[in-house]
VEXDREN-2710 file (C-alpha; in Angstrom, 1 decimal):
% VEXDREN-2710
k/r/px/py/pz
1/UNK/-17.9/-34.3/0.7
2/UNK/-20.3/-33.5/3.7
3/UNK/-19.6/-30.7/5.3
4/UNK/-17.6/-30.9/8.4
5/UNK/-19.0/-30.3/11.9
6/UNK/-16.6/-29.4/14.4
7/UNK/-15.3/-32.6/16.1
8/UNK/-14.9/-33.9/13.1
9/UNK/-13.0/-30.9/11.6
10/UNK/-10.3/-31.6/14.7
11/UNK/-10.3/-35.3/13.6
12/UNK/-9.0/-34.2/10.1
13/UNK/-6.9/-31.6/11.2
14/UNK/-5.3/-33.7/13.8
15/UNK/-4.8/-36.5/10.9
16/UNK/-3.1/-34.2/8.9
17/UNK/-0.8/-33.0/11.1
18/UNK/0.1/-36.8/12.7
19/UNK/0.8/-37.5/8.9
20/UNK/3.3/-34.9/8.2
21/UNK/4.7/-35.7/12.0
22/UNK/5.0/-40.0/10.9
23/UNK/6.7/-39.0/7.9
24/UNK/9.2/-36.5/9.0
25/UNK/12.0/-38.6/10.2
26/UNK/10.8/-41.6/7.4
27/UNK/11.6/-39.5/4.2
28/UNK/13.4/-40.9/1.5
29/UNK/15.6/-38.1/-0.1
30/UNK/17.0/-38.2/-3.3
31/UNK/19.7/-36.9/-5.4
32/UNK/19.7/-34.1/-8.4
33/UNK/21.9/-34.8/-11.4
34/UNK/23.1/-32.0/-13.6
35/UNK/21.1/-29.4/-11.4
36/UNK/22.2/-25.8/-12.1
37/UNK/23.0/-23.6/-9.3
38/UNK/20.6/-21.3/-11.1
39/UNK/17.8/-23.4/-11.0
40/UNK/14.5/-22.2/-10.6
41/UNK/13.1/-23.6/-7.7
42/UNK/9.6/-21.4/-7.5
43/UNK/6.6/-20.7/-5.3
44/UNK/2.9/-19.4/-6.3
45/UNK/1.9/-17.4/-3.0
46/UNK/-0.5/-15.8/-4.2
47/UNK/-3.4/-16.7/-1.4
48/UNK/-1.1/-15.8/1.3
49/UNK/-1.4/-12.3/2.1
50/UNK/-5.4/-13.5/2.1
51/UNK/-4.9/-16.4/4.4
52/UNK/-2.9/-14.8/6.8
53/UNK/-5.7/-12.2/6.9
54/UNK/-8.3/-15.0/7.8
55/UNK/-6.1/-16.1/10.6
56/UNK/-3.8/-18.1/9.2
57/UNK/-0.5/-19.6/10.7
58/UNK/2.9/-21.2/9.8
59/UNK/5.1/-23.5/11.4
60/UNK/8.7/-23.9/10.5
61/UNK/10.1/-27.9/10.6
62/UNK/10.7/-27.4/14.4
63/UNK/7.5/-26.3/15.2
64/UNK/8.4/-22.4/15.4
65/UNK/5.8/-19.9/14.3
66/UNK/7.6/-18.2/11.3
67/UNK/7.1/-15.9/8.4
68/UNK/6.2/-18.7/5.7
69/UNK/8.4/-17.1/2.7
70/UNK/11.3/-17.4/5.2
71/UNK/10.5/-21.1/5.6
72/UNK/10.3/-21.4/2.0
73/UNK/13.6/-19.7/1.3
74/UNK/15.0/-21.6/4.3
75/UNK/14.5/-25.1/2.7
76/UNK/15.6/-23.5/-1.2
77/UNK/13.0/-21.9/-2.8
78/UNK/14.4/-18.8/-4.6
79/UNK/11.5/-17.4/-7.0
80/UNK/8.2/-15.9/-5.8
81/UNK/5.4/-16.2/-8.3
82/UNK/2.3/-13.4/-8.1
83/UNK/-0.8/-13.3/-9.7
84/UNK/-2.4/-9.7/-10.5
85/UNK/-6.0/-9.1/-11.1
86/UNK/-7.3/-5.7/-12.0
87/UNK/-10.5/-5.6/-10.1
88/UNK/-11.0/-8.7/-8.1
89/UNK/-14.7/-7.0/-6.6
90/UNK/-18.1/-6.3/-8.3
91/UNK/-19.7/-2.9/-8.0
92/UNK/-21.2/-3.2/-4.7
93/UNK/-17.4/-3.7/-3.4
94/UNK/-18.0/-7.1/-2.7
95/UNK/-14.9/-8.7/-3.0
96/UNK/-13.8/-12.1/-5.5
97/UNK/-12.0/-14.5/-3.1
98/UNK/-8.9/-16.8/-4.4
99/UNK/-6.2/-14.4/-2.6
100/UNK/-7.8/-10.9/-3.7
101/UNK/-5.1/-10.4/-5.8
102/UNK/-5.4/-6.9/-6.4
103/UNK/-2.8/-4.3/-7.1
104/UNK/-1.8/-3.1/-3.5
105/UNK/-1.9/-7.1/-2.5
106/UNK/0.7/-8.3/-5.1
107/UNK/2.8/-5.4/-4.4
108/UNK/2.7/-6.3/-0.2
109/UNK/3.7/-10.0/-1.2
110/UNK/6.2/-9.1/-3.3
111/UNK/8.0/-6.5/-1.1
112/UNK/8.0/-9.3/1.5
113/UNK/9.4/-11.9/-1.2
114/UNK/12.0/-9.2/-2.3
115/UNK/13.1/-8.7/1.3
116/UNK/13.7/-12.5/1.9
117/UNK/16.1/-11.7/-1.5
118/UNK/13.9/-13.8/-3.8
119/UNK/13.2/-13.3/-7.2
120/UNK/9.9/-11.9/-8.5
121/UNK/7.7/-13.7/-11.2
122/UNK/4.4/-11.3/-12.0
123/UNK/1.4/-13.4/-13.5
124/UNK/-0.5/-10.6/-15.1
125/UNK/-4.1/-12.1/-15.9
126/UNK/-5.8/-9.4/-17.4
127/UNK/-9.3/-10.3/-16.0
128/UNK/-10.9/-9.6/-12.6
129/UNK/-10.6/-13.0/-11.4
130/UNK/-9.5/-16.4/-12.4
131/UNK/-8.2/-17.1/-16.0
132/UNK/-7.6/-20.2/-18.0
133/UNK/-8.1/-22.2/-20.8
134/UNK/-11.8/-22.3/-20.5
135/UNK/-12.3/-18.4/-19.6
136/UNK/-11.0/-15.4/-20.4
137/UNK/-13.5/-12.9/-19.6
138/UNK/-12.3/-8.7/-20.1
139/UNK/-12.2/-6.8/-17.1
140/UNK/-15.4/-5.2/-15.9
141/UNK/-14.2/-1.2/-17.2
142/UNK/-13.1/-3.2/-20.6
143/UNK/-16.3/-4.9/-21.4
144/UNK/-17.5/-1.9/-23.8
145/UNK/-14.2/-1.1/-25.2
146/UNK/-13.4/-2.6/-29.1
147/UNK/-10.6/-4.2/-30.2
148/UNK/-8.1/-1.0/-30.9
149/UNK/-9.4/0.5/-28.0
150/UNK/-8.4/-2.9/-26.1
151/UNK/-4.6/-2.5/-27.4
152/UNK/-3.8/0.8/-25.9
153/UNK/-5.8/0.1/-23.0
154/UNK/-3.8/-3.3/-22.3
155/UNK/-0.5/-1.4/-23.2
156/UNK/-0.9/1.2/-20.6
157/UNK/-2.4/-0.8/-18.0
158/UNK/1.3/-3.4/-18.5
159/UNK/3.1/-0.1/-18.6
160/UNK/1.6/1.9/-15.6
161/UNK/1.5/-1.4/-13.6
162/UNK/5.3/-2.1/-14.1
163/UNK/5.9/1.8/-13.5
164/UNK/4.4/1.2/-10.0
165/UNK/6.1/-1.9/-9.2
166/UNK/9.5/-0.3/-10.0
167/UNK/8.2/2.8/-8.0
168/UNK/8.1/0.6/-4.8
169/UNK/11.4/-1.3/-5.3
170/UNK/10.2/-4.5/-6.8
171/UNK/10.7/-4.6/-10.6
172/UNK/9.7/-8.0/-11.7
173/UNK/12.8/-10.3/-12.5
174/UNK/10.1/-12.0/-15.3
175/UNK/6.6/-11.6/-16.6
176/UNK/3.8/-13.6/-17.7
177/UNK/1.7/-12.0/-20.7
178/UNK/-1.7/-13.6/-19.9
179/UNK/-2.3/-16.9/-17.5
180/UNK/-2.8/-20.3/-19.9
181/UNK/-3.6/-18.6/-22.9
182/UNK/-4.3/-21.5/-25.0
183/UNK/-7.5/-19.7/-26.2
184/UNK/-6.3/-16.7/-26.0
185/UNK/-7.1/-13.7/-24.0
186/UNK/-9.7/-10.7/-23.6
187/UNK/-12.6/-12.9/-24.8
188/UNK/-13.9/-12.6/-27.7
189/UNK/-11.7/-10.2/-29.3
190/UNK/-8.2/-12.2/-28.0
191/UNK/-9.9/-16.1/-28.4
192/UNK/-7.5/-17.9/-30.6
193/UNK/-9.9/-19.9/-32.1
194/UNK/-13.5/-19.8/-33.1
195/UNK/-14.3/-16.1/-34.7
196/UNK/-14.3/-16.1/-38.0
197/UNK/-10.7/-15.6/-38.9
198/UNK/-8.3/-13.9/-38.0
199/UNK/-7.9/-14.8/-33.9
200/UNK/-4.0/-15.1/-34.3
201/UNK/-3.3/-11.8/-36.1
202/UNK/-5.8/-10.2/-32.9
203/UNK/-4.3/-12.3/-30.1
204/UNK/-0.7/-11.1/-31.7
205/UNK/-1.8/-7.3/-31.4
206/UNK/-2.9/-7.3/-28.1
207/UNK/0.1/-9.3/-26.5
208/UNK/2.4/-6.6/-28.8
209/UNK/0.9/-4.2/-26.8
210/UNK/1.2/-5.5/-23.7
211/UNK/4.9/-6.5/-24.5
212/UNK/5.4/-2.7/-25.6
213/UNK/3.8/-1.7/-22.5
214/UNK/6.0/-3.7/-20.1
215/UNK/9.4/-2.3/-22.3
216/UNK/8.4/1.3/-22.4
217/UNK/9.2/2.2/-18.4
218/UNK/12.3/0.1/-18.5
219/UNK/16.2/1.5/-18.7
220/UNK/19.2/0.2/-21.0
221/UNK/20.3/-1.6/-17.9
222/UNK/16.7/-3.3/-16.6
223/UNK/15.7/-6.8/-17.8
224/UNK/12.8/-8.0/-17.5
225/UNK/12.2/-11.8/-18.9
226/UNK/8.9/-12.4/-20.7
227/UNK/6.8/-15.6/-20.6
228/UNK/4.3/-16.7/-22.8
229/UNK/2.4/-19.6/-20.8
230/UNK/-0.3/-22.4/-21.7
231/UNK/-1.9/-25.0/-19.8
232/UNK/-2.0/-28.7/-20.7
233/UNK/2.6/-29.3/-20.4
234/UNK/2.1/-32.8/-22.0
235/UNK/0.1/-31.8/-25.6
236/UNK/2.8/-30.9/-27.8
237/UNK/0.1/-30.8/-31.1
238/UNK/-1.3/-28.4/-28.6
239/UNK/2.2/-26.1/-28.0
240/UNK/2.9/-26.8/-31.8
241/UNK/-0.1/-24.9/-33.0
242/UNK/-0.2/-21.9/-30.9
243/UNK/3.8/-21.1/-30.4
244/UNK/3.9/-21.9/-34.6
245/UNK/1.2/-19.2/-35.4
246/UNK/3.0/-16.5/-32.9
247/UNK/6.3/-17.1/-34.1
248/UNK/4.4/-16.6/-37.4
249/UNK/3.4/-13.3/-35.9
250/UNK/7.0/-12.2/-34.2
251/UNK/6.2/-12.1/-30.8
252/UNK/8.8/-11.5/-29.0
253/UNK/9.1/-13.5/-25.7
254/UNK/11.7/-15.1/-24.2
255/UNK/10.3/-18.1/-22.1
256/UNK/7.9/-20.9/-22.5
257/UNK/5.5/-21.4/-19.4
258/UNK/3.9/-25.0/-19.1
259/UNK/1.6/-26.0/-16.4
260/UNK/1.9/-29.9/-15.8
261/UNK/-0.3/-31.7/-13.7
262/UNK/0.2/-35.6/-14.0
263/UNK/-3.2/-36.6/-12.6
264/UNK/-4.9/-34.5/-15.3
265/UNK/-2.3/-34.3/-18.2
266/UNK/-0.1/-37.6/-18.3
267/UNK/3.2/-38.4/-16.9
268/UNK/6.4/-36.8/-16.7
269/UNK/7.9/-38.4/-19.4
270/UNK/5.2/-36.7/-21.6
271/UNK/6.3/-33.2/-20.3
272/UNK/9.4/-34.0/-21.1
273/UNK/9.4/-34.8/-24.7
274/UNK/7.4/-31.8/-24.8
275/UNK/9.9/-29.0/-23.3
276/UNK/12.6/-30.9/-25.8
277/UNK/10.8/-30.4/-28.5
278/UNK/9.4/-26.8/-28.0
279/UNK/12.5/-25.5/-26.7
280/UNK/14.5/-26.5/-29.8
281/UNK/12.1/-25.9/-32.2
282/UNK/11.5/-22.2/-30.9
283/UNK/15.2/-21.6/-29.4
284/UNK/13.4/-21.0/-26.1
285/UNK/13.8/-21.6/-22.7
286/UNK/11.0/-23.6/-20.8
287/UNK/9.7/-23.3/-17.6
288/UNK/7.1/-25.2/-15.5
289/UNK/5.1/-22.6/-14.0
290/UNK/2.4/-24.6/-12.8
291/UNK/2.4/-28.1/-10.4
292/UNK/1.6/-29.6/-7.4
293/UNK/0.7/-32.9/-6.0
294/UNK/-1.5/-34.0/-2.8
295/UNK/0.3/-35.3/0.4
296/UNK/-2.8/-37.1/1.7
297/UNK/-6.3/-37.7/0.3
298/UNK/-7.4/-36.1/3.9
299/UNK/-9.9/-32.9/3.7
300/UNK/-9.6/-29.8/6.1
301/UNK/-12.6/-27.7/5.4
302/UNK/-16.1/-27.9/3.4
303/UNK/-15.0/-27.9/0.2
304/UNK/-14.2/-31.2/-2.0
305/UNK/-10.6/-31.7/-3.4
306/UNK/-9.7/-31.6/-6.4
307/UNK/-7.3/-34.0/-5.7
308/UNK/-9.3/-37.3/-4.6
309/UNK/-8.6/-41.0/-5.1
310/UNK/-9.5/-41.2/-9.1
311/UNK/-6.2/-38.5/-8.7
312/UNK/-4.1/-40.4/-7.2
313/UNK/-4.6/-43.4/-9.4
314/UNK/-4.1/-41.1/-12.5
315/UNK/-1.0/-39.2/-10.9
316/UNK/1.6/-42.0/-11.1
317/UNK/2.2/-41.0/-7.5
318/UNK/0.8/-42.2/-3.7
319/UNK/-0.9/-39.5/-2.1
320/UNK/1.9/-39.4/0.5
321/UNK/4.2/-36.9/1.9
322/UNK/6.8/-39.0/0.0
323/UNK/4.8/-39.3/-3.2
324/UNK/4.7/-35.4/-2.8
325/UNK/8.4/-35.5/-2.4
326/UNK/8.9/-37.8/-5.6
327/UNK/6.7/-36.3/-8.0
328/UNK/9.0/-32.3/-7.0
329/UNK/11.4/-34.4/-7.6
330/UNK/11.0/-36.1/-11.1
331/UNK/9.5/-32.8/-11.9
332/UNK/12.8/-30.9/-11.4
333/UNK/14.8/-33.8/-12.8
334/UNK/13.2/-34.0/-16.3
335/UNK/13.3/-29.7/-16.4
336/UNK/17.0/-29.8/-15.9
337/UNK/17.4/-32.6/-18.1
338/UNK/16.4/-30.7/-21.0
339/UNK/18.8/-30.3/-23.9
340/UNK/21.3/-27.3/-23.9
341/UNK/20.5/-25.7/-20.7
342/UNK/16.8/-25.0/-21.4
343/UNK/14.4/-25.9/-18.6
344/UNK/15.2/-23.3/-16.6
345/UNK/12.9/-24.1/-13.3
346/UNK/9.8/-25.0/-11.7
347/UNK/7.4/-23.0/-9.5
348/UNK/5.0/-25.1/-7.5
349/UNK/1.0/-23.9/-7.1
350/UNK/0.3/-23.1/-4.1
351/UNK/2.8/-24.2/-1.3
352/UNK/0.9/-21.5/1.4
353/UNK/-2.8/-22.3/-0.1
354/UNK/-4.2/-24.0/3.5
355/UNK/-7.7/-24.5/4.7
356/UNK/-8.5/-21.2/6.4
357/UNK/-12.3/-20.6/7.0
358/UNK/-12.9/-17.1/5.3
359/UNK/-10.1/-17.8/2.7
360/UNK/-12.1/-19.4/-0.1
361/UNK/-11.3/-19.9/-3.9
362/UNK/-14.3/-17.4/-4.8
363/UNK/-16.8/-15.5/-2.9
364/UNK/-20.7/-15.9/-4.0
365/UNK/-19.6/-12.4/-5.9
366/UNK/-16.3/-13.7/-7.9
367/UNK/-18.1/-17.2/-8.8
368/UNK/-21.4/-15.0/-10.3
369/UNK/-18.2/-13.0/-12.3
370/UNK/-17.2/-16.6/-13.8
371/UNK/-20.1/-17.7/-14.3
372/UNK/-19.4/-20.9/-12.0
373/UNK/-21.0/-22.2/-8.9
374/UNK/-20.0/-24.3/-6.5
375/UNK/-19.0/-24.6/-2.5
376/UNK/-16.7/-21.6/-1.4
377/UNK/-13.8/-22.8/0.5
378/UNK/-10.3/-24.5/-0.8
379/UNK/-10.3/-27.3/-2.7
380/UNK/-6.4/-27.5/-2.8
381/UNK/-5.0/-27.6/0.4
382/UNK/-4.2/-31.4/0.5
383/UNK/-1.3/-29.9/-2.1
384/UNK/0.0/-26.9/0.1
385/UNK/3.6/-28.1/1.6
386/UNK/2.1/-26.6/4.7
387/UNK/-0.3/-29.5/7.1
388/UNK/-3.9/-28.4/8.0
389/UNK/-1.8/-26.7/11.1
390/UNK/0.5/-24.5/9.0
391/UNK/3.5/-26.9/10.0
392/UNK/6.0/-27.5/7.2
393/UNK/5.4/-30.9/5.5
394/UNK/9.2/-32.7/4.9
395/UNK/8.3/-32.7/1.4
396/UNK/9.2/-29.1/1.6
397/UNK/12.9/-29.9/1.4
398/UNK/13.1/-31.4/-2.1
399/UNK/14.0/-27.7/-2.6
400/UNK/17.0/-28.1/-0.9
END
């Protein structure tokens, strides 16, 4: 997309926000069936403490500048997730972008999610930056280190990190061992696939570690829930494979973490057959960490969406605030649909993530760390639950 001068910046801004404003009293709620009180209905917040430092603002549905956790607790979401990166700056101190989620961030977010008496899930990446499917690279003071040096280094690191977080009051109420570790984790020695045999029996070791790590600072009385998560909710061959050659393995875990995005993975219905069959052939509970959905194909800064109109075709959804409504929805239906009691929640990625110049997905220093290039900026905000304004989008409320 061209990048935006300033008139035309307050065109988009101001479309956005007459959007959310047209739709407010026109949303068509629906009923839950078979909901559980206990329901997961989750947050990723991770960008926030990093937009709010770039000047960012939130609006609460009657226009009244507020805390944006409060909003979000205010219209039902009960479950704060938080990514952690170990060292989100190169050596010059330049720093990565995409919410700086180092230690002494997560923590401040997570003392403000406590406060608002939400619980805490902790996305532990084990990188410097971004992690997924397609990279996994070690953190920068790892690089050197071999693969049994890599064990008791990712066992302390889990253990000393969970030490501090119970330190300052906020014990995690789950955990995430790694962030869509399809291919595994602490490339190449963690890859699951693709190094000369072997990759499972590796990829076991280090999340034992980093499982034995989290358990070792923790009382009779403390539990913390563990989380294995992969991308890609709707490839059950995929899920098959991996969670078959870790139960192989005995990992023990307690939770399945899915992300599912239906303009890149298939429909809900695919999710769903997915999270029945997982959960019952693993006696697991499932969870969909990951999703979100655009409420207009509207852009608010320099950077290009990743949710365009090819999206919206693929989604199953308009790019509306009421397509945004209907696609929570369905989401939350088919998770609490699943057999005996098993999909546990949703969390939604990221409801806070607005265009805020300054607050970009990677800095010219964290994209060199990828290895990736491309415009700094957000490419996500037309799925925040927040307007280009900060105002609360109606949508907000399937939550509640």
């Amino acid at each position: 997309m061209k990048r935006l001068t300033p008139a035309w910046l307050a065109v988009s801004l101001a479309c956005c926000f007459s959007a959310s404003t047209l739709a407010a009293d026109a949303l068509q709620t629906k009923a839950f069936s078979n909901m559980p009180a206990d329901f997961i209905k989750g947050a990723d917040i991770s960008t926030l403490l990093d937009a709010e430092k770039h000047g960012a603002k939130f609006f609460n549905h009657n226009n009244q500048q507020q805390d944006p956790i409060a909003i979000l607790k205010a219209d039902g979401v009960n479950y704060v997730r938080l990514r952690l990166w170990v060292d989100p700056k190169d050596a010059q101190g330049q720093r990565y972008g995409g919410g700086d989620n180092d230690l002494a961030a997560t923590l401040a977010l997570a003392k403000r999610a406590k406060a608002q008496g939400m619980k805490l899930l902790l996305d532990f990446h084990y990188s410097d930056f971004w992690t997924d499917p397609g990279k996994q690279f070690k953190p920068k003071a790892w690089e050197k280190m071999d693969y049994p040096q890599l064990k008791t280094t990712i066992h302390d690191y889990t253990r000393d990190t969970i030490a501090r977080f119970k330190q300052e009051g906020v014990l995690p109420d789950m955990v995430q061992i790694g962030n869509e570790i399809n291919g595994g984790m602490l490339w190449p020695e963690g890859k699951s696939w693709g190094q000369g045999g072997g990759e499972f029996d590796r990829l076991a070791g280090l999340l034992n570690a980093a499982i034995d790590g989290l358990k070792e600072n923790l009382t009779a009385g403390e539990q913390v829930k563990i989380m294995l998560h992969l991308a890609e909710g709707t490839k059950n061959d995929t899920f098959r494979w991996w969670f078959d050659e870790i139960s192989k393995r005995n990992v023990p875990y307690d939770i399945i973490g899915l992300s599912m995005y239906t303009y890149w993975n298939g429909p809900i219905s695919a999710l769903k057959a997915n999270m029945d069959d997982i959960s019952k052939r693993y006696n697991k509970d499932v969870i969909v960490v990951e999703a979100a959905y655009a409420y207009t194909l509207e852009n608010c800064d320099n950077a290009e969406n990743s949710f365009q109109a090819k999206e919206e075709k693929d989604g199953g959804y308009p790019a509306t605030i009421q397509g945004q409504y209907n696609y929570i929805h369905d989401l939350m239906q088919a998770v609490a649909d699943v057999p005996g009691h098993r999909g546990k929640g949703i969390f939604y990625w990221e409801p806070t993530w607005i265009a805020v110049p300054g607050n970009t997905w990677a800095t010219p220093a964290g994209m060199k760390y990828i290895h990736d290039e491309w415009k700094e900026g957000n490419a996500r905000e037309n799925q925040a639950l927040f307007d280009c304004q900060g105002k609360a989008l109606p949508s907000m409320k399937v939550f509640n």
